[in-house]
C-alpha positions in Angstrom: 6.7 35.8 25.5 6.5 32.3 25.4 9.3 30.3 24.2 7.0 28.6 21.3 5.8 31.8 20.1 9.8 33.6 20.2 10.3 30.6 18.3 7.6 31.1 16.1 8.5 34.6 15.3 11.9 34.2 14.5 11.0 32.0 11.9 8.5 34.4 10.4 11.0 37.3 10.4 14.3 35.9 10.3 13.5 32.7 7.5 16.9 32.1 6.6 18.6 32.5 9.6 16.2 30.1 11.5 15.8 27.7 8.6 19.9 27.8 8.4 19.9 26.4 12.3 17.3 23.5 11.7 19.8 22.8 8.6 22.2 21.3 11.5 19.5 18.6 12.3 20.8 16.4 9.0 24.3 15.2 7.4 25.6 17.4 4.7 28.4 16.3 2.8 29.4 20.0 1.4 27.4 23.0 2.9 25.7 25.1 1.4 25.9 27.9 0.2 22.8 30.0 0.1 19.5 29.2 2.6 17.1 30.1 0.1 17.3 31.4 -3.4 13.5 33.0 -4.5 14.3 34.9 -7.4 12.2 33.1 -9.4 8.6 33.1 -7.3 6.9 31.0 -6.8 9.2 28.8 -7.3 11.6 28.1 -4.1 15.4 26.6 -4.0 16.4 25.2 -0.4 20.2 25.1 0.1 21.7 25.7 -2.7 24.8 24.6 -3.4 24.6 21.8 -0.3 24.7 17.8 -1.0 23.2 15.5 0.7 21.3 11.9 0.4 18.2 11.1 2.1 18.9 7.4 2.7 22.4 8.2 4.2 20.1 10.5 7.0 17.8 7.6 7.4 20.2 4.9 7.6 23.8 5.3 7.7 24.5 7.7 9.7 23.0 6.5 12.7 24.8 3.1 12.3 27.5 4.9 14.5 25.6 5.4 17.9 22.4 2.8 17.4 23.4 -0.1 14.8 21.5 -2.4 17.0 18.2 -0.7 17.6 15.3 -1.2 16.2 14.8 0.9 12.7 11.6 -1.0 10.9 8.8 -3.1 12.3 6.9 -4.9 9.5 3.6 -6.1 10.8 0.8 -7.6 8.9 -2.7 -8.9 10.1 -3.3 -9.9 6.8 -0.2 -12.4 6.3 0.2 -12.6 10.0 3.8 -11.9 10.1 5.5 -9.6 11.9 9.6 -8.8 10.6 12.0 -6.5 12.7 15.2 -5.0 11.5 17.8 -2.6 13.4 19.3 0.3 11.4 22.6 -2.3 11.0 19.9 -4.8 9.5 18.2 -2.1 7.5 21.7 -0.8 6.1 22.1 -4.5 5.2 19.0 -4.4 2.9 18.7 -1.6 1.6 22.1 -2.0 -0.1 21.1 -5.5 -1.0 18.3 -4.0 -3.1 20.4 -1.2 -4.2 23.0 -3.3 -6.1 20.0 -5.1 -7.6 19.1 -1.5 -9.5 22.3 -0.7 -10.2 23.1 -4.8 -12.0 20.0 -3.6 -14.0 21.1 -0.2 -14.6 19.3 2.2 -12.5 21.2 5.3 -12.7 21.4 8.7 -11.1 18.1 10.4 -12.4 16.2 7.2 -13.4 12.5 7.2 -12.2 11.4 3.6 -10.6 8.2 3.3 -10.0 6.9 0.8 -6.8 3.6 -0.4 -7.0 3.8 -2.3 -3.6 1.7 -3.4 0.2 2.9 -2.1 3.3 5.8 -4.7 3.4 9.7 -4.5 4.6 10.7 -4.7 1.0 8.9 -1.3 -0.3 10.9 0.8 2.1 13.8 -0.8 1.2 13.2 -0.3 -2.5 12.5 3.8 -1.7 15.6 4.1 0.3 17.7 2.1 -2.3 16.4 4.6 -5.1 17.5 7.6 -2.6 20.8 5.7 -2.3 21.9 5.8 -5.9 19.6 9.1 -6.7 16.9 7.6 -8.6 13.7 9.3 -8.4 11.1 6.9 -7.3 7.5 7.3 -7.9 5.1 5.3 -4.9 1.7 4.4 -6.6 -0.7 3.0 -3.7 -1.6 -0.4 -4.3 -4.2 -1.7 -5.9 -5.1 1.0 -8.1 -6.2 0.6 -11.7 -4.6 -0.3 -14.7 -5.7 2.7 -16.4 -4.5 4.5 -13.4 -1.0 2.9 -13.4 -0.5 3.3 -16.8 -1.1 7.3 -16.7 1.8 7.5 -14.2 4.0 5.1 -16.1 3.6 7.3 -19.2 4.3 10.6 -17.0 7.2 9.2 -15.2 9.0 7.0 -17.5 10.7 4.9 -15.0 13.6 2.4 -15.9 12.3 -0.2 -13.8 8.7 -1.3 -11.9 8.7 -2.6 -8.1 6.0 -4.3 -7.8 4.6 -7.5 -5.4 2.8 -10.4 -6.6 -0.2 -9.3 -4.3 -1.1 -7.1 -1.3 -3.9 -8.4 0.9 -7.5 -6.7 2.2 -9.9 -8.6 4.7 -7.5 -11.7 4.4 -8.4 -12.0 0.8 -5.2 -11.5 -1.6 -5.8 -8.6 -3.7 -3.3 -9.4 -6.9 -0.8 -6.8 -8.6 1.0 -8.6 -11.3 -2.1 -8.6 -13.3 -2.8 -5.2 -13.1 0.5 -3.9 -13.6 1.0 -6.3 -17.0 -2.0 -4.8 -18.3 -1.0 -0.9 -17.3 2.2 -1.7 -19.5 0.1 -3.0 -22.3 -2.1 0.2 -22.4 1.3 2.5 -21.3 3.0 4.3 -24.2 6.0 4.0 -22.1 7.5 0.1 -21.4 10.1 -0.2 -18.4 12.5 -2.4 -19.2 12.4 -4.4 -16.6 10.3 -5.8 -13.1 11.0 -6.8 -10.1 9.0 -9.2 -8.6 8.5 -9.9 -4.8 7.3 -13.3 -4.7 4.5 -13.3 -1.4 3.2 -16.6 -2.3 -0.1 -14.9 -2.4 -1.1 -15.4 -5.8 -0.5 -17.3 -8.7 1.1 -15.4 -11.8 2.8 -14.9 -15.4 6.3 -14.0 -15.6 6.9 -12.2 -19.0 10.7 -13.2 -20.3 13.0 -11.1 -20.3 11.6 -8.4 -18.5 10.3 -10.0 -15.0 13.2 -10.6 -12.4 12.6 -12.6 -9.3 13.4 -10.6 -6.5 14.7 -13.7 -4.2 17.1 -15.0 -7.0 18.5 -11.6 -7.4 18.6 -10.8 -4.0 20.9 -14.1 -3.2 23.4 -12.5 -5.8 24.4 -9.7 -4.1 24.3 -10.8 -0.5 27.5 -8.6 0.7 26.8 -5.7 -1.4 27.9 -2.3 0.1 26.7 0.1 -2.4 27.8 4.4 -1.8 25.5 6.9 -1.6 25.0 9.0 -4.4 26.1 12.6 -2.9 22.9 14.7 -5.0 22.5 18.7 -4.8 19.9 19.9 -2.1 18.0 21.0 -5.0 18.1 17.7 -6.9 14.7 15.9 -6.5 14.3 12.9 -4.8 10.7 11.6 -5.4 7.5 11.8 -7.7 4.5 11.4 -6.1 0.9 12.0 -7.8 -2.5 13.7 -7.3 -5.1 11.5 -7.1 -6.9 12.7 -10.7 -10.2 13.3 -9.1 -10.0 17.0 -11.0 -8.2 16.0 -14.4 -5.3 14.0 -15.3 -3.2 12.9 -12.6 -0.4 15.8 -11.6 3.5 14.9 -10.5 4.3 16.9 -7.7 8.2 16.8 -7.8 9.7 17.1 -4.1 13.7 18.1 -3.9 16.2 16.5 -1.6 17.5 18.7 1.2 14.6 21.1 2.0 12.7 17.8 2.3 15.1 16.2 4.8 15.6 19.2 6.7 11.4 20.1 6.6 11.1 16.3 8.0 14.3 16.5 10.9 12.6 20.0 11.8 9.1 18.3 12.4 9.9 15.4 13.7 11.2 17.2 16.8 9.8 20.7 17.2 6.1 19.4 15.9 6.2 15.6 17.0 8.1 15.7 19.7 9.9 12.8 18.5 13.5 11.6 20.1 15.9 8.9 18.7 15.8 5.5 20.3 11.5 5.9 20.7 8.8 4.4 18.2 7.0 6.2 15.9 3.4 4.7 13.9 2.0 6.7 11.8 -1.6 4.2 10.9 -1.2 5.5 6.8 0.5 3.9 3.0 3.5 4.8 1.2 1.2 5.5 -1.4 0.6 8.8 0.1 2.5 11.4 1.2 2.5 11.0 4.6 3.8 7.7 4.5 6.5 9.0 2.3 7.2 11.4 5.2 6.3 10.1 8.5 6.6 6.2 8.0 9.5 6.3 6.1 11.7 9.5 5.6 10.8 11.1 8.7 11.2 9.1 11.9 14.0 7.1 10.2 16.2 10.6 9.8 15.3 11.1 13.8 16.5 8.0 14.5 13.6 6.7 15.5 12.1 2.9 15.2 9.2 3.3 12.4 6.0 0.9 11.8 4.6 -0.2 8.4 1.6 -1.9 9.3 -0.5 -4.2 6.6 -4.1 -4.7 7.3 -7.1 -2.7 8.9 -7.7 -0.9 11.9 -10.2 -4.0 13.0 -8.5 -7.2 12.3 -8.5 -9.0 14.1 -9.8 -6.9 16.8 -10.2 -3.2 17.4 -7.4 -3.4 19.6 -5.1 -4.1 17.4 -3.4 -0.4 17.3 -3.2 -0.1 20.7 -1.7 -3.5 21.3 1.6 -2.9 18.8 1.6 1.1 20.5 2.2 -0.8 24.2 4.1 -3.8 22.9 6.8 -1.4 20.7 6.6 1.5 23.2 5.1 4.0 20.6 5.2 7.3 21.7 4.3 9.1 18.5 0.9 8.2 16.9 -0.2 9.5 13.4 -3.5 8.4 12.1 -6.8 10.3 10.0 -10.3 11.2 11.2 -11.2 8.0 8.7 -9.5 5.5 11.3 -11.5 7.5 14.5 -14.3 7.1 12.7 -14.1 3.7 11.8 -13.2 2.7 15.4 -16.3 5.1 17.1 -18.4 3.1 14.5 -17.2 -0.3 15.6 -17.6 0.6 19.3 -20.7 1.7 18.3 -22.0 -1.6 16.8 -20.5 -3.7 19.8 -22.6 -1.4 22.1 -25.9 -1.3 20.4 -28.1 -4.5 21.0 -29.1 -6.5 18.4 -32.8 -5.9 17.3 -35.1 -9.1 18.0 -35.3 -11.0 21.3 -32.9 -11.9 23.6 
């Protein structure tokens, strides 16, 4: 028997047991103290008992062996800027914006919805609401009001992340707008926004409840905010269908089957190995971004990219260029991006009808 399928098999027959060992891949603060508790079916509870915090996995506890190497690459084609930060920098922050939620009273439990581009500042905003416990809710950017609003009114979050603007083509594509009218049609009103200024757009500020991310971020410049210790079985994000069948549906992930599902994959799927670079070519605004740009390499200890922009700009190279020049050796991407690059290969190929 090969040594993939005995490992296979032991997780098929002996689930707890196996699912017990891949627990050791994360940071507990108290173990727990059942695997798996299905008395209810269908309806699953993953170490029960346990505590645990996803951004202390992702962050601080690899601040002892690699505080200097490189956690996050920001890279947009759109902006053309391209931002590095080590786990130390990362740490740094993350607990920067963390003392921002808790000066405007984000809470254990509090939803936060972020309504942001692939930029630095949205992954520090998810790990700071894992940080203190918050439940945040990722809504891809540039969706509709109408959209918006629906999960506003499901979620109910204290605060809104939000960006003046994310960018498509080189064209600014603006959020403030959309997200002031989601709150006018919303049921629900958050009590406040923050506002990352890109100087991409012009834009409103409504008084009172927009705060300018920059002038709050200056405040709290040596912050050094705890993590919130939560139960396994607490949950740590919202994140929504699309609505294509019906009104949009909150599917409610919990906190330490999700980091031990994502340590467990990263190395026995991926193949994955701290110190190496990881791209995964989707948006937070999805699920795999939640788990393979953000959650997932970062808990490995791995270097993760958040790229801004399209497969094509400025050339179709442009993958394969930040893949040699950061040393990726894990690649994630969708038939949609194959298919977009066969096309464009495609198109350079053909000749152009007419004479030459």
């Amino acid at each position: 028997m090969s040594a993939y399928k005995a490992f296979h098999e032991r997780s098929i027959k002996d689930p707890e047991g196996f699912w017990a060992e891949q627990a050791q891949l994360i940071d507990w603060h108290k173990p727990f103290d059942q695997v798996l508790d299905y008395s209810k079916p269908p309806f699953a509870k993953w170490y029960v008992g346990g505590k645990t915090n996803l951004c202390h996995n992702a962050v601080d506890r690899h601040l002892k062996d690699r505080a200097d190497q490189q956690a996050l690459i920001s890279v947009s084609t759109e902006t053309d800027q391209e931002r590095t930060y080590t786990f130390k920098e990362l740490h740094t922050e993350v607990n920067r914006m963390a003392a921002i939620l808790k000066a405007h009273g984000v809470i254990k439990g509090d939803r936060v919805l972020i309504y942001m581009p692939m930029v630095a500042e949205a992954c520090f905003a998810m790990l700071a609401c894992a940080r203190l416990g918050a439940i945040h809710s990722v809504v891809f950017g540039g969706f509709a009001s109408h959209s918006l609003a629906s999960r506003i009114d499901d979620a109910k979050p204290k605060m809104v992340i939000l960006a003046d603007a994310g960018a498509r083509g080189g064209k600014p594509v603006p959020y403030k707008p959309l997200l002031d009218e989601a709150i006018t049609l919303s049921a629900h009103k958050p009590e406040k926004v923050l506002l990352i200024d890109r100087k991409l757009v012009e834009y409103n500020k409504v008084a009172g409840r927009d705060l300018d991310y920059a002038t709050e971020r200056a405040k709290v410049m040596d912050a050094q905010v705890p993590c919130e210790w939560l139960d396994a079985t607490d949950p740590s994000y919202i994140l929504y269908t699309s609505g294509t069948t019906g009104k949009p549906k909150g599917v409610q992930r919990d906190t330490g089957g999700y980091a031990v599902a994502l340590a467990s994959s990263m190395r026995h799927i991926y193949g994955g190995k701290p110190g190496e670079a990881m791209f995964t070519t989707s948006d937070i605004g999805w699920v795999v971004g939640h788990s393979y740009i953000i959650y997932g390499p970062l808990i490995n200890g791995m270097a993760t990219i958040m790229y801004e922009g399209t497969p094509l700009r400025p050339d179709a190279g442009i993958w394969w260029k930040l893949v040699e020049k950061y040393k990726v050796s894990v690649m994630f991407s969708a038939p949609t991006a194959a298919r977009c690059h066969r096309q464009r290969r495609q198109c350079v190929a053909r000749p152009l009808p007419g004479p030459h």
